[in-house]
N, C-alpha and C positions, 0 to 999 in steps of 0.2 A: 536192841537196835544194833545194826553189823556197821561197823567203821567201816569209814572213804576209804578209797583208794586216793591217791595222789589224782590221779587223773577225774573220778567219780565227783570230788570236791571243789575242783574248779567249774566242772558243767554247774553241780549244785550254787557255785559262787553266782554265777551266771545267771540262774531262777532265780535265785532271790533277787537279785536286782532287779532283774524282770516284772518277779511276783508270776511271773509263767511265762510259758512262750512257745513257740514253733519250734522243732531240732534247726532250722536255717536262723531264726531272731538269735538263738539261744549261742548259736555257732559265733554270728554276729558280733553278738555283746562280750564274748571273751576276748580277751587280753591276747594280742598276735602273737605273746610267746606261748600262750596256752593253746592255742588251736589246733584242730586234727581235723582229719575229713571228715567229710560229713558221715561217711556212713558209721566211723568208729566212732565218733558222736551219737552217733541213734544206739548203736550196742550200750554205748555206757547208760543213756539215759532207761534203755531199758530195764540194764541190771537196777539203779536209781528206785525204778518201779517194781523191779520185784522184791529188793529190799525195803519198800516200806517208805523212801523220800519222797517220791511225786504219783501222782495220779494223771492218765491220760483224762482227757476230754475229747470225744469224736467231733471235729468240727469237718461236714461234708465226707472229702475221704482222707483229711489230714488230723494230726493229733497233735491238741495244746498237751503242755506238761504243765501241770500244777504244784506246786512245790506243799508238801503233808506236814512238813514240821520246821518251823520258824528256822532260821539266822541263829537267835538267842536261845531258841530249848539247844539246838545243835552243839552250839557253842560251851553248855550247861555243860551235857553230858561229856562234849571233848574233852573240857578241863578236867572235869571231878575223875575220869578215868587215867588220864596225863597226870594229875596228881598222885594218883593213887599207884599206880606204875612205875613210877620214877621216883616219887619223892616221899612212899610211905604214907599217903593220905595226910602229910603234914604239908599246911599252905606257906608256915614258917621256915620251916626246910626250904621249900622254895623258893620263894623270895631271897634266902641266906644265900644260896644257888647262886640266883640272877646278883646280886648285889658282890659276892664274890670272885664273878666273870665279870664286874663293871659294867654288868647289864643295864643296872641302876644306879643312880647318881643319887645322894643325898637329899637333892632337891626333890626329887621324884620319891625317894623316902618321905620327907615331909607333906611332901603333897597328898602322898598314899593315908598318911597318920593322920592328916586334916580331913580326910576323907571319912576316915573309919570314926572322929569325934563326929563329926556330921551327921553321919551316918547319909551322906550322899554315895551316889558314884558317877 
C-alpha cells in the first residue's frame, strides 16, 4: 500500500467520516483549513483511486467515492511503518521517545500499563 501524501490523507479523513461521498460532500466535510478547489480535490481523490483507497461508484453522470480500507486497517499499517522507520521496530523505544519530549505524563504512563493488565484498549 503507497503512503498519503499530506494532502491525499485529509480527503481520506474526509471519506471516512463520510463513509463515502460526492468530490462537493467530500469538499464539504473538510476542516476550512484543509480545503482546496474543487477541482484539485477530484485530482487527489483520483490519485486515492488509483492507489487502491477508494472505489468510484457511477451514480447517473456523477461519481460517489467509496473509501477500500477502514480508518483502523490504515491507521495499522501507519504506525507499524512509523515505528519501524524511526524507532527500529521497537514500541518501547517509542514510548521512551514521547515520554522523554514530556509527550507523556505519568498518568498516561499508568493508564497505558492498566491498559496493557487489561488487556483493554
Amino acid at each position: 500500500m503507497e503512503k498519503l501524501t499530506i494532502q491525499e490523507e485529509e480527503a481520506m479523513r474526509s471519506i471516512w467520516e463520510l463513509n463515502g461521498g460526492f468530490v462537493k460532500e467530500i469538499l464539504e466535510n473538510m476542516k476550512p483549513e484543509e480545503r482546496v478547489p474543487y477541482t484539485t480535490l477530484a485530482s487527489t481523490i483520483k490519485n486515492l483511486e488509483r492507489k487502491g483507497y477508494v472505489k468510484a461508484v457511477k451514480y447517473a453522470n456523477a461519481k460517489r467515492y467509496e473509501p477500500l480500507i477502514s480508518l483502523e486497517d490504515y491507521r495499522a499499517k501507519f504506525v507499524t511503518s512509523f515505528v519501524g522507520d524511526y524507532f527500529k521496530n521497537s514500541y518501547k523505544e517509542m514510548v521512551s521517545f514521547f515520554v522523554k519530549e514530556e509527550k507523556l505524563s505519568p498518568q498516561e504512563l499508568e493508564e497505558i500499563l492498566e491498559m496493557i493488565k487489561n488487556n483493554k484498549s
